[in-house]
N, C-alpha and C positions, 0 to 999 in steps of 0.2 A: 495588291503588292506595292511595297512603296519603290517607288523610283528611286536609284543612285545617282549621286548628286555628281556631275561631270567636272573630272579635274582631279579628285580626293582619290588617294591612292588606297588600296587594301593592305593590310599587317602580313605579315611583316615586311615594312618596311625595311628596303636591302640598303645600305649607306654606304658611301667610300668616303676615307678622310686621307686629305690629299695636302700633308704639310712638308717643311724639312726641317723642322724640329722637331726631334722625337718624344722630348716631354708635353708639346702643345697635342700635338697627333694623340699621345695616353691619356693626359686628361680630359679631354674631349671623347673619347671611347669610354671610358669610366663614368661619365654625364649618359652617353645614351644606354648603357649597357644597363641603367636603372629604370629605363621606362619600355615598360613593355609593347611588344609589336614592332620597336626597333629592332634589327639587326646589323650589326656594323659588321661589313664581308669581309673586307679587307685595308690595308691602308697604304700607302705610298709617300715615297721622298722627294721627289721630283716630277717631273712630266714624264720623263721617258714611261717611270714605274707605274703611272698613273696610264698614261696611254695603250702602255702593254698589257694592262690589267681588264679594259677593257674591251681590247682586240678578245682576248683568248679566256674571260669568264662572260658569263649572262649579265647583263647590263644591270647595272645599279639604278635603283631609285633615286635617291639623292647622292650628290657628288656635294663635299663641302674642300672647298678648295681655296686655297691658300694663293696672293694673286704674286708675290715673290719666291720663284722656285731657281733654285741653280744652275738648272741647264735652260728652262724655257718659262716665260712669263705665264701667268697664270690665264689670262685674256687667249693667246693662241690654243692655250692646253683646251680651254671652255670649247672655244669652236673646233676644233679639233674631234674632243669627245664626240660634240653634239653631231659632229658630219658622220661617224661611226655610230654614234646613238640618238638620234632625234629626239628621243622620247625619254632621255635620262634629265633629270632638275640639279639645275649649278644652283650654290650657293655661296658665293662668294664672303671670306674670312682674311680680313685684313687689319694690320694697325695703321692704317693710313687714313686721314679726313681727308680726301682730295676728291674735288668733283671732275677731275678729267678721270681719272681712275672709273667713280661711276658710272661715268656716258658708256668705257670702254665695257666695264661690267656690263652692262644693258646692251650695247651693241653686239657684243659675244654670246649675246642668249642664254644671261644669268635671269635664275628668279629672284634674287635678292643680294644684299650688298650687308654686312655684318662686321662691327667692330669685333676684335680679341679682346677689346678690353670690356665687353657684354659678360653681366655676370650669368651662371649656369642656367638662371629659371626666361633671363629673355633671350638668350641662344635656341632652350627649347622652344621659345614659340615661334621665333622665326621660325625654325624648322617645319613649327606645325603649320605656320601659313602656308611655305611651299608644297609641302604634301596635298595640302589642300586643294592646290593648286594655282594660291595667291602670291602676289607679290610681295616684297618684304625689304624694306628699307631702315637702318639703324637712325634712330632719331638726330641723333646727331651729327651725320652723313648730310642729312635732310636740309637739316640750316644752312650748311657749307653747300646744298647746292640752292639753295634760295638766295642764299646772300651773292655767289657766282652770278645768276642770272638777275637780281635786281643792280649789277652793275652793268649789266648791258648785251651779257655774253648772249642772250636770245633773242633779240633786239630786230625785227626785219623778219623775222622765221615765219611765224603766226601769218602774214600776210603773205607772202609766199603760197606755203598750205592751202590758205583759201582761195587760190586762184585754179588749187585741181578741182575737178571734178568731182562727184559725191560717190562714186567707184573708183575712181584715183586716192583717195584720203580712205578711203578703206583698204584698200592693196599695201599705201605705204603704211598705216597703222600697224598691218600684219607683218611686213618688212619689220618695224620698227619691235616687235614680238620674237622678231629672229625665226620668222618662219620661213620655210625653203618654195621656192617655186610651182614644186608640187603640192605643198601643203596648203600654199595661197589658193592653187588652184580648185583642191579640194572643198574650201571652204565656199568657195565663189561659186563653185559648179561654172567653171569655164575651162579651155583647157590652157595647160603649161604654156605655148606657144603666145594665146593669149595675151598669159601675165608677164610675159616677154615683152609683149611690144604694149601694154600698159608700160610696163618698168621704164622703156625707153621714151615714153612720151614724160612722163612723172621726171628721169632724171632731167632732162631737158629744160621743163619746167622750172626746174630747182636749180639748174644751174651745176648740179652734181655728175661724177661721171662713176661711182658706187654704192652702194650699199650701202654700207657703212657710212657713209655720208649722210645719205640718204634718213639712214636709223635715227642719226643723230643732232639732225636738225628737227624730225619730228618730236623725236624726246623733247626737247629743250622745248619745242613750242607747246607741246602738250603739258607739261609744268607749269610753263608762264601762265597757260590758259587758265589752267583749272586751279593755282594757289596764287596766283600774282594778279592777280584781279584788281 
């Protein structure tokens, strides 16, 4: 029997599209409603709609989310979901090139970060990477955060990092994942409490007194590492 491949979601895929403009929200339904095994459930104008929608139906698969909404920013609505649905995939849909924007996408426990201005055939693959359960970044997002950190914004980070431990750089990698306490816990096979007082020797370490913090110093140094070479 062949093994399935962990992370890859099964058909149909359930989708929420979460804009406040109602002609980007229809053309974007119109795009997936021709590829099969998509499903798009339902759609939303703002956070509140977006949030209530996923209180009181079955959790979506992908959430494609829009990161300027009129009552609440698109970053709170992300962790928001995700504290309701752990297991639901952001994808973040934006016309903005801003690399603080993406930290915050990353930091929020987005799988990827997507220009509006993406024509329909590389929309779908991002989509397909997330399903996948890969990550997914607009190419031109990308520049704008290389050219960010080849000015300096990661500067100091990298060597920090390497001063945790080789169970501490794992814990915060999975932080930086956007994974919860318990999830760390489960992956380590240790318990919750644990990853507590990891957390609190790591923030110390770092100099940090959150999470978030935390996420986003290892982002930036994990970039610098592996493309700024």
């Amino acid at each position: 029997m062949e093994a399935s491949t962990p992370g890859i979601l099964k058909p149909p895929i359930k989708i929420l599209i979460v804009d406040d403009h109602e002609v980007v929200r229809l053309g974007i339904r119109n795009v997936l409603e021709r590829v099969p095994g998509y499903q798009v459930v339902g759609q939303a104008s703002c956070s509140e709609e977006a949030l209530a929608y996923v209180k009181q139906n079955d959790p979506p698969d992908l959430i494609l989310l829009d990161i300027r909404l009129p009552d609440q920013d698109g970053f709170l609505t992300c962790q928001k979901i995700l504290t309701y649905h752990p297991s639901c995939r952001v994808l973040f849909l934006s016309s903005f090139v801003n690399p603080a924007f993406i930290q915050q996408a990353v930091i929020a426990g987005a799988y990827g970060y997507v220009l509006k201005a993406v024509g329909s055939k590389s929309l779908l693959e991002s989509i397909a990477q997330v399903v996948r359960g890969e990550s997914t970044l607009d190419p031109l997002a990308l520049q704008e955060i290389f050219a960010w950190l080849r000015q300096g914004q990661g500067q100091g980070r990298q060597d920090l990092i390497e001063k945790l431990s080789e169970q501490e750089r794992a814990i915060l990698t999975l932080v930086s994942e956007g994974k919860t306490n318990k999830e760390i816990a489960s992956h380590i096979h240790v318990s919750e409490s644990t990853v507590k007082n990891y957390l609190g020797k790591i923030f110390e370490k770092l100099g940090v007194t959150r999470r978030a913090e935390a996420a986003a110093m290892v982002t930036k140094a994990m970039i610098d590492q592996d493309h700024l070479v």
